[in-house]
N, C-alpha and C positions, 0 to 999 in steps of 0.2 A: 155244680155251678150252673147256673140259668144262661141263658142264651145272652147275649151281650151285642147291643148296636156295637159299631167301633166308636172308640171315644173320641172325643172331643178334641181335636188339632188343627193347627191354623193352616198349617199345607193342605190336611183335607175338606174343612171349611172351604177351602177358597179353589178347589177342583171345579172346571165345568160341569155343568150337568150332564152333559155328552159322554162324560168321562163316569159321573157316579151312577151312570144306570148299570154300568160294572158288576158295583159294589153289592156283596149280600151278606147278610150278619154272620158270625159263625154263631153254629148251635154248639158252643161249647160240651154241652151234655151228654152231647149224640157221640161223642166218643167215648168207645168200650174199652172195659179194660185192656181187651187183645190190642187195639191201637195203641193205648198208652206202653205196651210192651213191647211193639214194635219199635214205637219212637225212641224207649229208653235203650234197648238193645242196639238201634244202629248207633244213636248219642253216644254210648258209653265207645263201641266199636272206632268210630271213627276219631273220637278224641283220645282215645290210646294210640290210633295208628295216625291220625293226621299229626297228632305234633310233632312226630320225626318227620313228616313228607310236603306240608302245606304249610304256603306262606306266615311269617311269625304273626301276620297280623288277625290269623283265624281263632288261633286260641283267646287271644287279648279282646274280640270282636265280639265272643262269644258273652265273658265277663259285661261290657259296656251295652251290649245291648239284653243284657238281661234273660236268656237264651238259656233254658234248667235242658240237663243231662236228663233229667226224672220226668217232666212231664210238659207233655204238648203244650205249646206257647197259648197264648188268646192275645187275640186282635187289642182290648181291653189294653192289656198290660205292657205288649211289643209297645202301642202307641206312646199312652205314658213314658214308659223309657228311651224311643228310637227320638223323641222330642226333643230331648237334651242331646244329638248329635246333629239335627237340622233334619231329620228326615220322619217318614209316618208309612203305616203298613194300613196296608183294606184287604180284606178278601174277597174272592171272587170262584167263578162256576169253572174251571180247568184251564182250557186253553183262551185268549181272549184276541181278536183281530191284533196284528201285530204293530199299524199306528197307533193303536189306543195303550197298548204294552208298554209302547216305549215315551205316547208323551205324561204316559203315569208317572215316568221313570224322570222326565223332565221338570215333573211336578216335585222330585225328591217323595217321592211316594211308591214304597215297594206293593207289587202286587202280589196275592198268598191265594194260591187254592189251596183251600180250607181241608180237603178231605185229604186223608192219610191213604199209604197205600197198605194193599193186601200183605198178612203174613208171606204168604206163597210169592209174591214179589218183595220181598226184603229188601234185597239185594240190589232192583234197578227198577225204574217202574221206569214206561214213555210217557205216562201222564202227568202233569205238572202238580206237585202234593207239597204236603206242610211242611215235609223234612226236607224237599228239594227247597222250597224258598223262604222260609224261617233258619234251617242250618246251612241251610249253604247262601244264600244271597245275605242275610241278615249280616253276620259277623265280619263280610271283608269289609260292608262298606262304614265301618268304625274308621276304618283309613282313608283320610279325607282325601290326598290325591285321587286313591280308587274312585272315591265317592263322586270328585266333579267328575272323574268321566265317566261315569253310570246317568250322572245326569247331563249331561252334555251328549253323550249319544243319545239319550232321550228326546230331548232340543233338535237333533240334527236328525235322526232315525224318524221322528214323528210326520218329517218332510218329505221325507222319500216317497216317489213315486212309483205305486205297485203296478200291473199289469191286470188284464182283468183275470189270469188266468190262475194270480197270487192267490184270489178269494177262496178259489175253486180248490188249492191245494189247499188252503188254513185248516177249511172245512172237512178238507180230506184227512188230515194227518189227526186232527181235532177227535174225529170220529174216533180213527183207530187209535189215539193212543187210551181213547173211553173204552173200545170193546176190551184190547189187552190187557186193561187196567180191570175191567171186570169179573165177577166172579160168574162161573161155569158160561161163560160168553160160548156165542158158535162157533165152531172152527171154520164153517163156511162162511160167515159171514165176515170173519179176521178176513179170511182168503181172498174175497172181495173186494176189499178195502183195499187191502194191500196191491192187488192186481191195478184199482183205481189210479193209488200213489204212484205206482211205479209208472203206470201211463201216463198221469200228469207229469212225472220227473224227466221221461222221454223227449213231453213235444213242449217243453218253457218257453222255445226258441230263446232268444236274446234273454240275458238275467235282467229284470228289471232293478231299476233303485233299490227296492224293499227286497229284493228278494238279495242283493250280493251284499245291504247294510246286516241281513237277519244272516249273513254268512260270516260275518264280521262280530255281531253279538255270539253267537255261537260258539266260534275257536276264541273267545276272549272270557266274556260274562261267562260261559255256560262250560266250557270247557279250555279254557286257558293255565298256560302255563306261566311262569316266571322264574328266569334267574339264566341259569346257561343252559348248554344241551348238552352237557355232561350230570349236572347237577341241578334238573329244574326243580321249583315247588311248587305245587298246586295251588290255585284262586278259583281255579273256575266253579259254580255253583253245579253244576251237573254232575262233576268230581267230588268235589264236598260233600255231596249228600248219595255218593253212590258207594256202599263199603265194597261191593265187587271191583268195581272199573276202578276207585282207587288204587287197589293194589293193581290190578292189571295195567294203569297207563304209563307205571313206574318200571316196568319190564320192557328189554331190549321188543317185544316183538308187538311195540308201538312204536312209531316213526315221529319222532322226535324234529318239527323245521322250527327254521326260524320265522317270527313272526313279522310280514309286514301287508303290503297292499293284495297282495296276490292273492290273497284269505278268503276276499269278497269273492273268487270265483271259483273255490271250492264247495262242492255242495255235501250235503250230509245225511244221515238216515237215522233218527232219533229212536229206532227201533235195536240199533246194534250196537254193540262196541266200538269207538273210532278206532278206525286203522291207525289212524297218523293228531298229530296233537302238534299245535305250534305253541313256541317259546318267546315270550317277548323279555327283552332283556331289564325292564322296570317298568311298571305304570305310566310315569311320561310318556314312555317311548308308544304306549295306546294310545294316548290324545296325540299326538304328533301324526299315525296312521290316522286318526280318524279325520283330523283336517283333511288329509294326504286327499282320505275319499272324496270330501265333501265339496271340495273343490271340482270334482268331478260332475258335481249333481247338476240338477235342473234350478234349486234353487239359489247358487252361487252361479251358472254361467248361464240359463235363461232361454234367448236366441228360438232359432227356428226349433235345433232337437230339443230345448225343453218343452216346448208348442209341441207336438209330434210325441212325446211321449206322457203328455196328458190326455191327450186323445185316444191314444192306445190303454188309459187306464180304465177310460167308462166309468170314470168316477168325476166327485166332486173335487176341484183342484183351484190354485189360481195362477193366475200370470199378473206379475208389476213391472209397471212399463214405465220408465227413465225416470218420469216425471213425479214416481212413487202412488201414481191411483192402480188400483188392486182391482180385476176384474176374477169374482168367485164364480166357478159353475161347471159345469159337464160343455167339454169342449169337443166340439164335432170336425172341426175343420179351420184347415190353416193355408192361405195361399202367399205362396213364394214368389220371390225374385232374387234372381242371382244369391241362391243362398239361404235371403235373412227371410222372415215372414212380414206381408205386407198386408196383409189383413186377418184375424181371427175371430172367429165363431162359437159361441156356445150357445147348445140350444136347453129349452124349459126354461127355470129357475135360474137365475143370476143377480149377484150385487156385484154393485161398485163401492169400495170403500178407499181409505187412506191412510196409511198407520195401522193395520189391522180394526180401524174403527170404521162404520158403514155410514157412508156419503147420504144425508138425511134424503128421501125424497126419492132412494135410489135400490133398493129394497128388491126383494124376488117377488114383491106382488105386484111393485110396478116395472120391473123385466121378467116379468111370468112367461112370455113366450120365446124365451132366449134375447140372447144379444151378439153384435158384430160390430168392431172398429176396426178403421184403416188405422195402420199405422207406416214411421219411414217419413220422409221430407217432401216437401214440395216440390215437385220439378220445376229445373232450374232456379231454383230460390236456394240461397246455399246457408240462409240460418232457418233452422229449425224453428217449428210454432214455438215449442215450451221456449226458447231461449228467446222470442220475441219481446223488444219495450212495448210499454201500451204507445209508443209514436211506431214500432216498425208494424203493428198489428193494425193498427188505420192507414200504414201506406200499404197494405197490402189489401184492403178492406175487409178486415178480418176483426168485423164488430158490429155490434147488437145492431139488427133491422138491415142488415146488407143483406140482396141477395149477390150469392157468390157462386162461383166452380172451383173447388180445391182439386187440383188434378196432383196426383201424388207418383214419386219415385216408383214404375213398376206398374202405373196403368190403375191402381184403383182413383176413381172420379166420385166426390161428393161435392151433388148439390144442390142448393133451398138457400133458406131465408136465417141468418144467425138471429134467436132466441135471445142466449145471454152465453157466459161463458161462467166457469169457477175454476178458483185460482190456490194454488197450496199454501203453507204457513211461508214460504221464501217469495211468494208473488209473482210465481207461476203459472201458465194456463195449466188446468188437467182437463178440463173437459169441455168441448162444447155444443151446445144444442141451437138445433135443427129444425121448422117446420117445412112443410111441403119438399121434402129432401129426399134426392132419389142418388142410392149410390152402387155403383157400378164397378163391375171390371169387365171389360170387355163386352161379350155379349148377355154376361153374369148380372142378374139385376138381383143386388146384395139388400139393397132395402126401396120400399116404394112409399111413399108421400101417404097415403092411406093407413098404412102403419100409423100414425101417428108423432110424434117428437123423436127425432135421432138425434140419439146420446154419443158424440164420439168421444171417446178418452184417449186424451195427448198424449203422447209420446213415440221417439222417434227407432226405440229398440222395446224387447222383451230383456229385461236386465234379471229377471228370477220366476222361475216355475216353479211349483211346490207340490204336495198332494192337502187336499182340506181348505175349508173357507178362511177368507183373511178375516173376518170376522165370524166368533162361532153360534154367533145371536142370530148371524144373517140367515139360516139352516136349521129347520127342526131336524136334527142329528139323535135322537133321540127313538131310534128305529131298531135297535139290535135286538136281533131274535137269534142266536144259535138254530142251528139245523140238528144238533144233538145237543142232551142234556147229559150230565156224569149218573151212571147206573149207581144205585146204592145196593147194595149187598141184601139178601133174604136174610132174616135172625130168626133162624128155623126155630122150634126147641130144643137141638142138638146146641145150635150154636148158642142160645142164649145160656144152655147149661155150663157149655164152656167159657165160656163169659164170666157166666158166675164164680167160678171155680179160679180165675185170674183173679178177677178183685180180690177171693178172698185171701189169695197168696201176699197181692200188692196192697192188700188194709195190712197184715201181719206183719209184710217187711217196715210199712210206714209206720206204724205201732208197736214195734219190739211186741209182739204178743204171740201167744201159741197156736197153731193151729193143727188139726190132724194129716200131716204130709201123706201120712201111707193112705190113710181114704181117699184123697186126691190124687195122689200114683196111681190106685187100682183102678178111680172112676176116668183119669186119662187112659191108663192100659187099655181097660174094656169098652169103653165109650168112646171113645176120640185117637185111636192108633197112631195115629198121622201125627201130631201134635207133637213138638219138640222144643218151642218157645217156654211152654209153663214149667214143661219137664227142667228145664234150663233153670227156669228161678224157683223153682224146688231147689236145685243144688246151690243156689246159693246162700238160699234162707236158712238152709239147714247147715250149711257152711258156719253163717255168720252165728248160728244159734249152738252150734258146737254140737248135732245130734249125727255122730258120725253112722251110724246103722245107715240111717237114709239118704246121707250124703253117698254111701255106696252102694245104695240102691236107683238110687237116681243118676250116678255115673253107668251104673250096668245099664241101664233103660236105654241113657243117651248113646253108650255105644252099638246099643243094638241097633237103634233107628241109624246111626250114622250107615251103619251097614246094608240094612232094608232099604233106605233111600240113600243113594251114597250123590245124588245133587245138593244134600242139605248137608251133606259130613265136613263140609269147609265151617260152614256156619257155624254146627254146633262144637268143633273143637273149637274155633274161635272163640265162642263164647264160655267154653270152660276154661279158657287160657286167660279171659279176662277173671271169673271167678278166684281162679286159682292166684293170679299176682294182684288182687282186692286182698 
């Protein structure tokens, strides 16, 4: 099959750009047969053992979204069919910055790394792969409750506000789950990384937004239970797509809670087995915690700490102040009184916009070198500007060609010559401009008359803080560079021989056709030792073909290895256990 853009969907269509620099084709072709036998060994594995243990809506999920037991999905075909439930899949390079994650997720746009993992991790990979998010994300969200809160955390997740020190782990955990995930990788350099992580996990200080919402995606999305705690079922897509940790999170010696707010301030190690897993009692009961948090955020309460922790982000964020104009930018500085914030600062690059749409004329090239507004009441005047009639806004002479002093609740003083003013869709002030405008706190001289025109934008609170531009036109956002890329595996001539030697088992099972089993026995004997997957569908071709000689030659092979390597003897009686009830 040739490589394949993703196809043609109106949810993907209509992504920012921001969001599609993401995206990269899958090389459908670049998968070896060893992959496809990977894939089909955990499929078969976990839908013999998920349908006694995982939610009812996994199997039916599977069905609808079109999701084959036998062979690796393509972007191509998910899309076509995930179409017809409201949602569309892209692929992408591993791990991906985690606002962009989740407003894919807003978008109803699942995201797929494309690559599979290694034989030798079967069982559990830390790196994000096709079988983690094609079998495990793909089929719950057939369940439309699940589904609006996969996008709806998306929605509210994409807000959140990180720290600057979130970057530093993404990149962290990014790296190592590439090295783990790679083949004959350093052990010093795993040791490294690891040593990195743990130091970033030490000094977080305070959990930012992103970092206690990506604790809450985690114990739900990725590792979530449902139903009681005597009797949970499995949803979560980490569980789904892992046959180890499945059976393992079903055993007393995981800690089984109940699922609510508290989740956000558990952290996790995507390197190990969770100790502990929480249980939510139905799907609602998710969107009900996740309001629970978001009420919590920057962008539902605003105020001085959402000011304060955009500025601890070091990133691009906004603040919308009462009167609904949206100041987008890297915010340096926030001065207070009793409390609330009476003036804010951001420096470089800034828009002003309104509705998520950017105020014409107001752009980062003409606040190139940052911006700063008062905000809070006039002292002693007890109606606010925005709530001013155009008669209380000339008794106060707070109109075009006045020169004025606006002295504000808390000491910040602006003053020059009013410009002109602009006014919202309700015929409100939002903002007003300024020449020869000098504005003050104290002995603070916040802007000076040579500057050029002061833009102040009205209002009298911060009503919401966010992370990301209110408009995403306002921002070339179109900068992601990964600090690593995913290692592709060497195809020695060892391995492409063993390569070959899969296909020609998986052409003979696909084609009812003959092929020589025992040459293929002797050439994995002598060539390839290690190898226990082909050996595996040797025993079933010859099963299904009734050549009983080989089928007990291939059981003897398999119990030897189980022996020789007794970390793969789970697997490979597993998989004769599937053979044997086929």
């Amino acid at each position: 099959m040739k490589t394949q853009e993703y196809e043609s969907n109106p949810l993907i269509n209509r992504l920012p750009e921001h969001l599609k620099q993401f995206i990269k084709p899958q090389h459908y072709d670049e998968y070896t047969a060893i992959n496809q036998a990977v894939w089909r060994y955990v499929m078969r594995k976990n839908v013999s053992y998920l349908s006694k243990v995982a939610h009812s809506s996994y199997l039916e999920g599977l069905k609808q979204t079109g999701i084959s037991i036998d062979d690796i999905p393509n972007m191509y075909g998910m899309n076509r069919i995930l179409k017809e439930i409201g949602w569309a899949a892209v692929a992408v390079d591993g791990f991906i910055p985690p606002n962009a994650f989740m407003e894919f997720q807003a978008y109803k746009v699942l995201v797929i790394a494309s690559d599979i993992r290694q034989l030798e991790h079967i069982e559990y990979t830390p790196a994000p792969d096709i079988i983690h998010e094609g079998a495990g994300h793909a089929p719950i969200i057939a369940n439309p409750e699940y589904a609006e809160y996969l996008r709806r955390f998306g929605e509210i997740g994409c807000k959140a506000i990180s720290s600057a020190r979130d970057y530093e782990m993404y990149e962290a955990i990014r790296l190592l789950s590439i090295l783990k995930e790679a083949e004959d990788a350093d052990p010093a350099a795993i040791e490294n990384v690891e040593k990195r992580v743990d130091e970033l996990q030490r000094n977080m200080g305070k959990l930012s937004e992103m970092a206690q919402i990506r604790n809450l995606h985690w114990w739900t999305v990725e590792y979530g239970l449902v139903g009681t705690l005597e009797n949970p079922k499995i949803y979560g897509a980490g569980l789904l797509s892992s046959i180890g940790e499945s059976a393992w999170c079903m055993t007393d010696a995981v800690q089984k809670l109940p699922y609510n707010i508290d989740a956000a301030q558990q952290n996790f190690d995507i390197t190990k087995p969770q100790p502990q897993l929480f249980v939510t009692p139905d799907f609602a009961y998710l969107s009900m915690v996740l309001e629970e948090f978001a009420n919590n955020m920057g962008i539902r309460k605003g105020g001085l700490e959402g000011a304060q922790k955009l500025i601890e982000s070091n990133a691009i964020g906004t603040i919308e102040l009462a009167t609904g104009i949206q100041i987008s930018g890297k915010f340096t500085n926030v001065i207070e009184f009793q409390g609330k914030p009476i003036y804010i600062q951001a420096e470089g690059p800034t828009a002003l916009a309104y509705r998520e749409k950017e105020l014409v004329g107001h752009g980062t090239e003409y606040h190139a070198s940052g911006y700063g507004t008062a905000l809070g009441t006039l002292k002693g005047v007890n109606l606010a500007i925005e709530d001013m009639s155009p008669k209380d806004l000339n008794a106060y002479s707070i109109s075009e060609g006045q020169n004025i002093r606006l002295e504000f609740d808390g000491g910040v003083t602006v003053s020059g010559e009013i410009i002109t003013g602009m006014r919202n869709l309700h015929g409100k002030i939002i903002l007003i401009s300024f020449k020869n405008c000098t504005v003050k706190y104290q002995d603070q001289i916040l802007f000076k008359p040579e500057w050029g025109v002061y833009d102040m934008a009205v209002g009298t609170n911060i009503i919401s803080a966010y992370s990301g531009p209110a408009d995403y036109n306002s921002f070339d956002l179109i900068t992601h560079v990964p600090s690593s890329k995913t290692i592709k595996s060497d195809r020695t001539p060892i391995k492409i021989a063993l390569e070959n030697l899969y296909q020609q088992v998986r052409t003979a099972r696909e084609s009812d056709s003959k092929i020589d089993s025992q040459a293929i026995l002797n050439q994995l004997i002598q060539n390839h030792p290690t190898d226990w997957l082909l050996t595996l569908e040797l025993l079933e071709l010859n099963t299904l073909q009734g050549n009983k000689e080989l089928v007990d030659k291939t059981k003897q092979r398999l119990n030897q290895l189980a022996v020789q390597r007794p970390e793969i003897a789970l697997l490979i009686n597993n998989g004769m256990e599937l053979v044997n009830n086929n």
